[in-house]
N, C-alpha and C positions, 0 to 999 in steps of 0.2 A: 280714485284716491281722495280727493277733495271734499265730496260727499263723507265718508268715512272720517278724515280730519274734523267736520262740521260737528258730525256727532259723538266723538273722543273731547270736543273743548265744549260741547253741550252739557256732554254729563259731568264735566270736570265741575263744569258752573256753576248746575244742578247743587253737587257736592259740595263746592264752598260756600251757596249761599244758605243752604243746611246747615253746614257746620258751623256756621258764624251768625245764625241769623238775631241772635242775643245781639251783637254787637251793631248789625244792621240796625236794629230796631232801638237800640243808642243813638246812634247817627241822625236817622230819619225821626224817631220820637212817635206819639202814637199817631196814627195814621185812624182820621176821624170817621171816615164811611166804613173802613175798614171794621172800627170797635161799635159802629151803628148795626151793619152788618151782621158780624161773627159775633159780636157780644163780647165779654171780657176776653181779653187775648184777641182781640181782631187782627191789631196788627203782627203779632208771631203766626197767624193761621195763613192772612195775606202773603207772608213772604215764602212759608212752605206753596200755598196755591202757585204764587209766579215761580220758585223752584222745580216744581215738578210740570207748569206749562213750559218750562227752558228744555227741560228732559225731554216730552214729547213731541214740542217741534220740533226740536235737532233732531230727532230716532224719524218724524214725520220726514223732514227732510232727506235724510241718505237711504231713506228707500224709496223714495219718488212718490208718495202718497201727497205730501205737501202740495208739490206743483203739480199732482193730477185734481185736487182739489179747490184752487186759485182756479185751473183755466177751465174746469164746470162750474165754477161761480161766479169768475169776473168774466171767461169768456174772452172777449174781443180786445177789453181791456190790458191781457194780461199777454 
């Protein structure tokens, strides 16, 4: 069930940071590697990229693909 809650407030997150990312990008202002990077509109394309890695971690997460991938790569660490 936990798992499941993870990825229900993922994709909510996902969703509001979409829906609002005008106003994010108010807040934060332009974000400079971001407009180096992407080119005009860096930073609206930045905030879509981190919206949709919020999506696939949480969906990564509540199906155990996340933590099968941490412990083939950190291994011992993790």
């Amino acid at each position: 069930m936990g798992r499941f809650l993870v990825f229900i407030i993922g994709f909510a997150v996902a969703i509001v940071i979409l829906k609002y990312r005008a106003q994010i990008k108010g807040f934060t202002g332009d974000i400079a590697f971001a407009e180096r990077i992407f080119g005009v509109g860096g930073t609206n394309s930045l905030i879509v990229v981190v919206a949709i890695l919020v999506f696939i971690l949480s969906l990564m997460y509540s199906l155990g693909t996340l933590q099968a991938i941490m412990q083939s790569v950190l291994g011992g660490f993790f």
